[in-house]
C-alpha positions in Angstrom: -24.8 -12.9 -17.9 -27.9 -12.4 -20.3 -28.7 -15.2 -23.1 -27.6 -11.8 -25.6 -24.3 -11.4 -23.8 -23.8 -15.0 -23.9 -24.2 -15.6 -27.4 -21.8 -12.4 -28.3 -19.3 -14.1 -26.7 -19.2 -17.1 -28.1 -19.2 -15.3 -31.4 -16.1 -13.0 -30.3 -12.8 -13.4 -29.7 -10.9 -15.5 -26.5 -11.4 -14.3 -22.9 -9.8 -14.7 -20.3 -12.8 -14.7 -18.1 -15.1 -17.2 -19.7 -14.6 -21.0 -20.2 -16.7 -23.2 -22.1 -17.0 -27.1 -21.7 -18.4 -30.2 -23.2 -20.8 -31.8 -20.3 -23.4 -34.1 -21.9 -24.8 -36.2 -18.5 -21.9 -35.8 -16.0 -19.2 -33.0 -14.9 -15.7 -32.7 -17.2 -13.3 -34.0 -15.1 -11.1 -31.0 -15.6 -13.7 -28.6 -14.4 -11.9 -28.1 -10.9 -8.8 -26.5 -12.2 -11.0 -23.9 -13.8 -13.4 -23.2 -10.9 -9.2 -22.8 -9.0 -8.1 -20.6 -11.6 -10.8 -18.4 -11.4 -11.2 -18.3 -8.0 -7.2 -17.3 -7.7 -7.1 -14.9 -10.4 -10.3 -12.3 -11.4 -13.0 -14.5 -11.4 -15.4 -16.0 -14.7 -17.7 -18.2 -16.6 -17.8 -21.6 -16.8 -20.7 -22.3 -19.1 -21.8 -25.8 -19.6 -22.8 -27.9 -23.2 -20.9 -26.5 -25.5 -17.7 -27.8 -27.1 -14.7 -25.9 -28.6 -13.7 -26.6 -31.8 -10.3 -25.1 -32.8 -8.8 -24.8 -36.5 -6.8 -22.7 -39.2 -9.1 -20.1 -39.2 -9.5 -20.0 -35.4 -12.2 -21.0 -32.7 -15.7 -21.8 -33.3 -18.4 -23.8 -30.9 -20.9 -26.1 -30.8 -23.8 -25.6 -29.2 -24.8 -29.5 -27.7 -26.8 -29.0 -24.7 -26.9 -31.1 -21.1 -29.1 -34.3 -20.8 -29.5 -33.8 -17.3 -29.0 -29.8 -16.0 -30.7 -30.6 -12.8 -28.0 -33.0 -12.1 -25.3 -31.3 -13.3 -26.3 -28.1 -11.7 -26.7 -29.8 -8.3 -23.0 -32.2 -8.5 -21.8 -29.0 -9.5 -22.7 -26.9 -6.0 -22.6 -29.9 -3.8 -18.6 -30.2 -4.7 -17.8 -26.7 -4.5 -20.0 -26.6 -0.9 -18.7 -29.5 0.8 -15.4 -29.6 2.2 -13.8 -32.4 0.2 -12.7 -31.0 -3.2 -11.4 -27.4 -2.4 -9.6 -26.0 0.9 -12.6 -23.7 1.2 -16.0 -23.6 0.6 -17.1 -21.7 -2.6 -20.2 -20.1 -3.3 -21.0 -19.4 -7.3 -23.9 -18.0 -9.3 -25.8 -19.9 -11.5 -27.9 -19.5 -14.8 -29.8 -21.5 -16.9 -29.7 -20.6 -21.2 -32.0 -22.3 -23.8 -30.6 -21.8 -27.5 -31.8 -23.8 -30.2 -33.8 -26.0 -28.2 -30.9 -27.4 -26.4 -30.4 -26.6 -22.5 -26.8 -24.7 -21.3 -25.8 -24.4 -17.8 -23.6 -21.1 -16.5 -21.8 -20.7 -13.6 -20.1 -18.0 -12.5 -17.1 -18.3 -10.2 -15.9 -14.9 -8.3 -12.4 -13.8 -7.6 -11.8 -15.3 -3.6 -11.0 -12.5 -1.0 -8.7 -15.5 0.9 -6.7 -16.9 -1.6 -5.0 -19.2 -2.3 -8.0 -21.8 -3.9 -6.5 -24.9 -4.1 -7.5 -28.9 -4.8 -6.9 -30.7 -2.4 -3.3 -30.0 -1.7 -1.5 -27.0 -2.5 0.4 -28.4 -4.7 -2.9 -27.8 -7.2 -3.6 -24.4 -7.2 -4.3 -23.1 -10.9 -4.5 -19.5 -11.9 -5.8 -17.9 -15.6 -3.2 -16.7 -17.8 -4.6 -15.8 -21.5 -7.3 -18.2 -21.8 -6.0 -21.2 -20.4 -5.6 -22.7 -16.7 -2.0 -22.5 -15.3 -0.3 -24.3 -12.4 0.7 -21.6 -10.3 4.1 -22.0 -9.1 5.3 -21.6 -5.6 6.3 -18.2 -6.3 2.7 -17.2 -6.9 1.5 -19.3 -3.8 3.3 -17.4 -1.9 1.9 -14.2 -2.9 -1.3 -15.4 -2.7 -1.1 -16.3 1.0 0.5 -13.0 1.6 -2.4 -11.6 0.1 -4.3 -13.0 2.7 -3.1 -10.2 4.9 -4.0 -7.7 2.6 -4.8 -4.0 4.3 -3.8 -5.6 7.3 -0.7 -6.8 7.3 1.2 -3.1 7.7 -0.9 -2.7 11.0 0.8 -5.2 12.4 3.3 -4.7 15.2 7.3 -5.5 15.0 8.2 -7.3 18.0 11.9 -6.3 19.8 11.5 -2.4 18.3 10.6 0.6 20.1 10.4 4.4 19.2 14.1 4.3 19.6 14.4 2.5 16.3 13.1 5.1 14.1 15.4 7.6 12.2 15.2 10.6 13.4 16.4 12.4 10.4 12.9 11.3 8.4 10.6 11.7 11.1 11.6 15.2 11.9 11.6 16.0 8.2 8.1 14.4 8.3 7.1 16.3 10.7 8.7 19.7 9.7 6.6 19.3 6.3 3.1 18.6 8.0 3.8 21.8 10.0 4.5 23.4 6.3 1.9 21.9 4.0 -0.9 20.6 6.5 -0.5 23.5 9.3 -4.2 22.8 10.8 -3.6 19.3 11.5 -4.0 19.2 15.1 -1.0 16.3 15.5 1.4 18.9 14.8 1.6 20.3 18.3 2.4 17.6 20.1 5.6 15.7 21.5 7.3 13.3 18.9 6.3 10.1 20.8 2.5 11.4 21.2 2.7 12.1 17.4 3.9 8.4 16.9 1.2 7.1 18.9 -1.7 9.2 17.6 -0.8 8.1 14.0 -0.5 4.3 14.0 3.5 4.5 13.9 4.1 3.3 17.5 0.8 0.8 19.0 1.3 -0.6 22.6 5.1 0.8 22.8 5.9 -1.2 19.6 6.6 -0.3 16.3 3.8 -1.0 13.3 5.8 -2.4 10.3 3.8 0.4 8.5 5.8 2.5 10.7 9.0 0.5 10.8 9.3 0.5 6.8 8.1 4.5 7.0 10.3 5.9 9.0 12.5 3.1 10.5 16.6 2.8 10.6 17.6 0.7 7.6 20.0 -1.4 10.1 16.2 -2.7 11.8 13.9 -2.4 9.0 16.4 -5.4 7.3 16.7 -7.1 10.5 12.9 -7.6 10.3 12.8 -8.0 6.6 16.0 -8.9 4.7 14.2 -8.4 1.4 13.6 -4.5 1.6 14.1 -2.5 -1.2 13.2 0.0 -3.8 15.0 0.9 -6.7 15.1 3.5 -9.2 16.7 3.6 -12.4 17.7 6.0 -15.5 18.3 3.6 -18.6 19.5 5.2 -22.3 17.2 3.7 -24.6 13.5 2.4 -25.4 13.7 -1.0 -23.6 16.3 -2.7 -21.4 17.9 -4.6 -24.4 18.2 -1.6 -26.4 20.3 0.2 -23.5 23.3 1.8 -24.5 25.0 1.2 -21.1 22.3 -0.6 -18.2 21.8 2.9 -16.6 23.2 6.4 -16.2 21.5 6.4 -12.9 20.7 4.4 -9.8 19.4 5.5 -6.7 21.6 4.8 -4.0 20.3 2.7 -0.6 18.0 4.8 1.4 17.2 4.3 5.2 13.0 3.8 4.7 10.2 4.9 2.3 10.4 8.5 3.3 13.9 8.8 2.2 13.3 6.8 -1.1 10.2 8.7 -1.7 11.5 11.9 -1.1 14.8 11.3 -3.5 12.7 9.6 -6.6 10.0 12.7 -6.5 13.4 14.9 -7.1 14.6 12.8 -9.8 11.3 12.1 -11.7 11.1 16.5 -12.2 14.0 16.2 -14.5 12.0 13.8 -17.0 8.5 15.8 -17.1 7.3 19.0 -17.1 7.2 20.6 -13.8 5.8 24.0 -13.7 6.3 26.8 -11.0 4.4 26.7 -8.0 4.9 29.0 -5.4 4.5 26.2 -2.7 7.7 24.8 -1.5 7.0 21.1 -2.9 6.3 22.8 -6.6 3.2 21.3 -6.5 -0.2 23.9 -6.0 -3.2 22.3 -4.3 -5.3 21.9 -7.4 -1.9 21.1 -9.7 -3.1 19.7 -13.1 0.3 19.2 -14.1 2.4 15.8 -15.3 4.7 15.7 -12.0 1.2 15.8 -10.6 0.4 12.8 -12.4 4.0 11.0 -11.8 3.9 11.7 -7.8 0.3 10.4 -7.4 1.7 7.2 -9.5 5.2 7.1 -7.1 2.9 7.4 -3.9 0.2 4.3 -5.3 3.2 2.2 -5.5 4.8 2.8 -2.5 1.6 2.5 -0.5 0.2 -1.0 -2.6 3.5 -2.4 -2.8 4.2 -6.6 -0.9 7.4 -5.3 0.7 8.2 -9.0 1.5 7.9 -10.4 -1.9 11.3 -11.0 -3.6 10.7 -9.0 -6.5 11.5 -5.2 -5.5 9.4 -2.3 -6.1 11.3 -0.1 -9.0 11.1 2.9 -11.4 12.5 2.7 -14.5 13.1 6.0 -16.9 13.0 5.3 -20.3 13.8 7.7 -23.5 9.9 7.2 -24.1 8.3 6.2 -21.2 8.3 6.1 -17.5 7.4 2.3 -15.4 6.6 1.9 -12.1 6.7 -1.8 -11.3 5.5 -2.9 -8.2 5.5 -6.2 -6.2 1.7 -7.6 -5.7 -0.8 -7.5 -7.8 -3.6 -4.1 -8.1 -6.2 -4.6 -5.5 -9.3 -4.2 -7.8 -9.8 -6.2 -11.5 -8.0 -4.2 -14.4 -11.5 -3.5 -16.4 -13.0 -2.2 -13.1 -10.1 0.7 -13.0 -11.2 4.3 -14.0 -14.5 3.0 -13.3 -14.7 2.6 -9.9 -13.1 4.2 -6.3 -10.4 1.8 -5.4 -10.1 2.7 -1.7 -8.2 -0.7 -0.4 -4.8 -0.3 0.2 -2.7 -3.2 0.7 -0.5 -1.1 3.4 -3.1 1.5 4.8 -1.5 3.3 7.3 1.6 4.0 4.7 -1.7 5.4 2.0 -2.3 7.5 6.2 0.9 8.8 6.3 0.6 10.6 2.8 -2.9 11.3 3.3 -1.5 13.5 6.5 1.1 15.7 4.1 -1.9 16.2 1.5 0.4 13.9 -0.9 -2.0 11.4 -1.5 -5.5 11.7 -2.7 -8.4 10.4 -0.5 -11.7 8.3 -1.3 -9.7 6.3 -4.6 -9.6 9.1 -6.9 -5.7 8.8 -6.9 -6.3 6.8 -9.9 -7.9 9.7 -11.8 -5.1 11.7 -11.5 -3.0 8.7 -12.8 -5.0 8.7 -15.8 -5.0 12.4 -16.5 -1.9 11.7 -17.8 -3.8 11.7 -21.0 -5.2 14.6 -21.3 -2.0 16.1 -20.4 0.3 14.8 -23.1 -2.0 13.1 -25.5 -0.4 10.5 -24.7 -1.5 6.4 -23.2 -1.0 5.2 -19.7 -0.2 1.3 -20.1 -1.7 -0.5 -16.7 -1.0 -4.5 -16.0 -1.1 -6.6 -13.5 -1.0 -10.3 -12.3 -0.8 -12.1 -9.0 2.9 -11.3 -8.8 3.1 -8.1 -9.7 1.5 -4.8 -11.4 3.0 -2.2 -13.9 2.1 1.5 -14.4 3.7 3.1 -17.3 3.5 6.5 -18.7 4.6 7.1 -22.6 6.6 10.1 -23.1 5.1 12.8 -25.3 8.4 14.0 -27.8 7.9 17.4 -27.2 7.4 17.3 -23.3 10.3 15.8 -22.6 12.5 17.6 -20.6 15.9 16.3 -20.5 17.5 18.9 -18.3 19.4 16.3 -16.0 22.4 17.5 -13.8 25.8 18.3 -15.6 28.1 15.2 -15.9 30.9 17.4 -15.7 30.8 20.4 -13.4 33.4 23.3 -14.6 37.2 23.0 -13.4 40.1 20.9 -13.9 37.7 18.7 -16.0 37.4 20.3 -19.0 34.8 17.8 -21.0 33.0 14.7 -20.9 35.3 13.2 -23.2 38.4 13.9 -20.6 36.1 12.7 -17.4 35.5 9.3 -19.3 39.4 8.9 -19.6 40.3 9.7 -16.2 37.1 6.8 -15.2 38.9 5.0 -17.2 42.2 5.3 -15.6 41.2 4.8 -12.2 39.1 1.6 -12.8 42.7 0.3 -14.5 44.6 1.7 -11.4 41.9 -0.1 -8.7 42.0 -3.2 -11.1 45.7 -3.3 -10.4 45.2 -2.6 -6.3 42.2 -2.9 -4.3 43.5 -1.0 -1.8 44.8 2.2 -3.6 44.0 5.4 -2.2 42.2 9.2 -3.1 45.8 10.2 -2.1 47.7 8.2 -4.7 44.8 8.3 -7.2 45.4 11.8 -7.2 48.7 11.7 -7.6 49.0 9.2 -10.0 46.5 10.9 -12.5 47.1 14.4 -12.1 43.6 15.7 -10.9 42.5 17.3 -7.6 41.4 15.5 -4.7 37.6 16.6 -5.1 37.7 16.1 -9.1 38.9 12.2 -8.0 36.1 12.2 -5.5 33.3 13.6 -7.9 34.3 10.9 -10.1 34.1 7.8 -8.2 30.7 9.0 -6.7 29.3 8.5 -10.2 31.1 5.0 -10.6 29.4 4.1 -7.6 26.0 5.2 -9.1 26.5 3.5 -12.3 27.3 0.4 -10.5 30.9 0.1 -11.3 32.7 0.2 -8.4 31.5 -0.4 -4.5 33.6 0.5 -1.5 34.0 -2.0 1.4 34.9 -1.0 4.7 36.4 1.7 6.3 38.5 4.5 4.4 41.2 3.7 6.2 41.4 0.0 5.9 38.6 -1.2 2.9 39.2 -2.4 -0.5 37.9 -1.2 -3.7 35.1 -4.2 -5.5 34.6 -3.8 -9.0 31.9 -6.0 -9.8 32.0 -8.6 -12.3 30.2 -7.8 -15.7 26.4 -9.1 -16.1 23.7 -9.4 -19.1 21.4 -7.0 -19.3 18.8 -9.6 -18.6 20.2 -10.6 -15.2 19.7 -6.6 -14.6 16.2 -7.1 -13.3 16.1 -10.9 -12.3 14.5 -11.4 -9.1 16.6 -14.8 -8.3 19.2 -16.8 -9.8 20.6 -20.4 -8.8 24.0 -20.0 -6.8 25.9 -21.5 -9.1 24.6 -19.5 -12.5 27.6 -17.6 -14.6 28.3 -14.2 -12.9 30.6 -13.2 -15.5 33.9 -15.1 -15.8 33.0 -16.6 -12.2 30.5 -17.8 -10.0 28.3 -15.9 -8.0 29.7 -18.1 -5.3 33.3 -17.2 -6.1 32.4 -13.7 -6.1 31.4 -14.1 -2.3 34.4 -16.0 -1.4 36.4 -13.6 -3.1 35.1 -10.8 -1.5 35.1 -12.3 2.1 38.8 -13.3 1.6 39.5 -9.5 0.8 37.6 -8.3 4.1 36.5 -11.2 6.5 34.4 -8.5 8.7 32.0 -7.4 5.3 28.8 -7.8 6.2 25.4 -9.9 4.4 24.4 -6.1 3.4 27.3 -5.0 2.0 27.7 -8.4 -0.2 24.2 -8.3 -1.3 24.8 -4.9 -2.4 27.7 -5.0 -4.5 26.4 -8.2 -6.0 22.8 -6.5 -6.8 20.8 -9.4 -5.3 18.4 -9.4 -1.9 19.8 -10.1 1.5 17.7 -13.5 1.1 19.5 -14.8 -2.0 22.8 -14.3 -0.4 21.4 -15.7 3.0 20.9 -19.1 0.7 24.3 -18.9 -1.0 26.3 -18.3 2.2 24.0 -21.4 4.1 25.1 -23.5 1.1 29.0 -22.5 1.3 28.8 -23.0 5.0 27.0 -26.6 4.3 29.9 -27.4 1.5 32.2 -26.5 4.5 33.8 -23.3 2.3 32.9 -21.1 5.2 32.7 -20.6 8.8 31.4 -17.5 10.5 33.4 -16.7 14.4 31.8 -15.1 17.0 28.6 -13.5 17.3 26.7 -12.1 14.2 27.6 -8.1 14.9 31.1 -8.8 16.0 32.0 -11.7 14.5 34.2 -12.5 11.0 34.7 -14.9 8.1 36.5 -17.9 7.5 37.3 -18.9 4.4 38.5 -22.7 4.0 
C-alpha cells in the first residue's frame, strides 16, 4: 500500500479489508482479534495512529501519529512470531507513512492457508464481517479446520470399501459417455477395475471418497458420511417468501454426484435457452450458449463443494433468477475473481472426473464462462461468499426465459389441471383417514385408472407432500406435517422447535410407532433434515428412555416406550 492509496482510503467509504487504530506509545489491546480476523477471513490492513471518529454524517479520522514506531513495529512482530499469542506463527508486511509530519505504522496481515487463526484457545477465533471483527462461532470453526484439508481431502481413501461398492449403473454410464464424447482417451479401452485404478477412483484396492461420493452406492456413501446431499429445487416466485407454494419441484434422492449431476443438467434446459447441437449432450465444443454458462456453474459447485459440512449444496430456480449455493467458501478472494486463473479445487479428482468427459474447463477459465452469462443476456451474475458458504446466481433476462416445463397433466382420463388438483385433493383426505389405503382402493374409491392414481402421487411425492414407508405390500402412507417457509432451507433446528402442530420429536415417535423397521434414512427424508440431526434427536429419545433399538443396526427394530 502506497502513501496515495493510503490516504484515498481514509477519505472513502468502510472496508472490509483495512482497520485503522489509535496507538500512541504501546499496542491497542484489541489489536489481536483483528490480526485473527484477518488472518481467517481475506486478509487486510491494520494501520497504526490514527483514530476513528464516528458521527451523523458518517466516519472521519484523525491523523495522530506513534511516539515510538520502532517500538511499536517491533512488539508488534515479536507477538505475531513467537508462539505465545496465536496457535501459529504469522508472518506480515510492514510499512512506514509520514503525513503531516506525524509518523503511521501499516501492517498488512494475509489471508492463512491453515486456518483456523485463533488466540490462544479456540474459543477466540474472530473473522471480518462488514467492517467489524466477529467471533466466529463453532459452526465456522468447523469449516475452517475442514478447510485445512482443502484439495486434499477428496484424495483421501475410504476405509472398509472396495470396487464392489460402486454403482454400477453410473460408472458404466460414465464410461459409455467418455467412449462418446472423449473417444481418444486412452482409459477407454481398458477393463472397469484398471479404469478405476488409472483414474484416482480406486488407490491401493480402496475407494477415494472422490470416488466413493462420484460414483458410489448411496447405501455406503451415507454410511461414510451421513450428511450427503444435494438438492435441487423449482420455487414459484422472486424469493422464498414470496413463493406461492415452497416448490413445484424437487429432485428426488440420487445414488452419487453423477446421478445428481446428470438429472439437474436436464432440468436446468427447461429454464434457459438451449440451442440445437448435433452432439448428443446438446452442447457443441465451442458452445457460447446460456446452458453453457449454467452447466459450467452446476459442475464448479459440485467439484468446490465441503460435502461434510451440514449445510447442503442446492439449486434453486427462481421466476428471475437461477442460485447455486454451495457449502464452503470460493477458494480465491471475491475481487481476485475474473481476474485471475482459479485452478484449486477443493475436491480435485471430482474437477478430474469432468475434466475426462470434456465437461469441465481446464487451467481456471471455468469462471469465464460463468461470467459470459453477461454478454449472453445482458444480464448480472451475483457472486458471494463467506467461510460457510458461497452463492452463484444468474438473473433471468424476461425475454430468454423459456418456461417450457413438462405437462402437469398428460392427456386421458384427466381432463385439466383444475380436475388433477381435486383428485390430489381427494387422496391426501382419503390417506389422512388411512395410512395404509391402497392404489387398488384409491382407484376405486375415486373413479380414476390405476396409472392416472399412480401419476398423481408421484408428483405429491415431488412436492413433498406425501412419502411412502416401507414395502408396497405392508408400508404406510406419511404426510408430513406443515412447515414455514423459512424452516424450508434451515440447516439445523433444536429437537424440540414447533414442526407444525407437533414436535419434531413426536413426528419421529409417531412415525416409528407406525413402522418399527423404518430406517434413519427414511426418517430424515420425510422430515427434510440430515441423517446427523436425526442421529442427535433419536440419541436424545433413547437418553429420555422413549426409545430402544433391538438387535443389530441392519436387522434390528424400534421400540417405542
Amino acid at each position: 500500500m502506497t502513501k496515495e492509496e493510503l490516504l484515498n482510503r481514509l477519505n472513502g467509504i468502510e472496508w472490509t479489508d483495512f482497520e485503522v487504530k489509535e496507538a500512541k506509545n504501546d499496542l491497542p489491546k484489541n489489536i489481536w482479534e483483528t490480526v485473527s480476523a484477518f488472518s481467517n477471513t481475506n486478509g487486510g490492513w491494520i494501520v497504526l495512529g490514527i483514530k476513528e471518529r464516528k458521527g451523523e454524517r458518517g466516519t472521519s479520522f484523525d491523523i495522530q501519529g506513534i511516539d515510538r514506531p520502532e517500538k511499536i513495529e517491533q512488539d508488534f512482530i515479536n507477538v505475531i512470531r513467537s508462539n505465545g499469542k496465536f496457535n501459529q506463527r504469522l508472518s506480515v508486511q510492514s510499512e512506514r507513512f509520514e503525513i503531516d509530519g506525524k509518523t503511521i505504522m501499516a501492517f498488512y496481515v494475509p489471508m492463512s492457508e491453515t486456518k483456523p487463526i485463533y488466540i490462544t484457545n479456540p474459543v477466540n477465533t474472530f473473522i471480518r464481517v462488514g467492517s467489524g471483527d466477529q467471533r466466529a462461532t463453532d459452526f465456522e470453526v468447523r469449516a475452517m479446520q475442514r478447510d485445512q484439508a482443502f484439495g486434499k481431502k477428496s484424495n483421501e481413501v475410504v476405509f472398509e470399501t472396495s470396487f464392489a461398492d460402486i454403482n454400477q449403473k453410473s460408472f458404466q454410464s460414465f464410461r459409455e459417455y467418455l467412449r462418446g464424447f472423449n473417444p481418444m482417451l486412452q482409459y477407454n479401452a481398458l477393463s472397469d477395475k484398471e479404469f478405476a485404478i488409472k483414474t484416482g477412483i480406486v488407490v491401493n484396492g480402496l475407494l477415494t471418497i472422490g470416488g466413493l461420493l462420484m460414483f458410489g452406492n448411496l447405501e455406503v456413501i451415507l454410511r461414510f458420511n451421513p450428511d450427503f446431499m444435494i438438492d435441487y429445487m423449482e420455487i414459484p416466485g422472486t424469493t422464498i417468501q414470496d413463493a406461492s407454494r415452497r416448490y413445484t419441484f424437487r429432485i428426488q434422492e440420487q445414488e452419487n454426484i453423477w446421478e445428481y449431476y446428470n438429472v439437474i443438467l436436464q432440468r436446468l434446459r427447461n429454464h434457459v435457452d438451449n440451442p440445437y447441437s448435433p452432439r448428443p449432450d446438446g452442447i457443441a465444443p465451442e458452445d457460447n450458449s446460456q446452458i453453457y454458462c449454467i452447466r459450467e456453474a452446476l459442475v464448479n459447485m459440485l467439484a468446490h463443494a465441503d460435502y461434510f459440512s451440514e449445510i447442503h449444496s442446492t439449486v434453486r430456480v427462481f421466476d428471475d433468477h437461477i442460485q447455486f449455493q454451495n457449502a464452503g467458501r470460493f477458494p480465491v478472494d471475491l475481487e481476485m475473481v475474473g481476474r485471475t486463473l482459479v485452478s484449486q479445487p477443493r475436491n480435485p479428482n471430482l474437477l478430474r472426473f469432468f475434466k475426462l468427459a470434456r465437461i469441465s474447463e481446464n487451467g481456471g477459465y471455468g469462471i469465464d464462462k460463468i461470467l459470459n452469462w453477461r454478454n449472453l443476456t445482458g444480464c448480472e451474475v451475483d457472486i458471494q461468499s463467506d467461510i460457510t458458504k458461497s452463492e452463484v446466481t444468474f438473473n433471468l433476462p424476461r425475454r430468454g426465459l423459456n418456461r417450457q416445463l413438462p405437462p402437469v397433466v398428460n392427456q386421458g382420463e384427466l381432463q385439466d389441471a383444475a380436475q388433477e388438483r381435486e383428485a390430489a385433493e381427494t387422496i391426501l383426505r382419503l390417506i389422512k383417514e388411512n395410512d395404509k389405503i391402497s392404489i387398488s382402493e384409491l382407484t376405486d374409491a375415486i373413479g380414476l385408472s390405476k396409472s392416472s392414481i399412480n401419476r398423481i402421487i408421484s408428483k405429491l411425492k415431488d412436492d413433498g407432500k406425501l412419502t411412502r414407508i416401507g414395502t408396497a405390500r405392508n408400508g404406510v402412507w406419511l404426510l408430513p406435517p406443515e412447515r414455514n417457509d423459512s424452516e424450508m432451507h434451515s440447516v439445523v433446528m433444536e429437537p424440540e422447535t414447533i414442526y407444525g402442530a407437533e414436535t419434531l420429536s413426536q413426528t419421529i415417535l409417531k412415525m416409528i410407532s407406525r413402522n418399527r423397521r423404518i430406517t434413519i434414512v427414511e426418517i430424515a427424508k420425510a422430515c427434510g433434515f440430515s441423517r446427523s440431526h436425526i442421529d442427535k434427536i433419536l440419541g436424545q429419545l433413547k437418553a429420555e428412555g422413549k426409545l430402544v433399538r433391538e438387535g443389530s443396526p441392519r436387522n434390528g427394530f424400534w421400540v417405542v416406550k
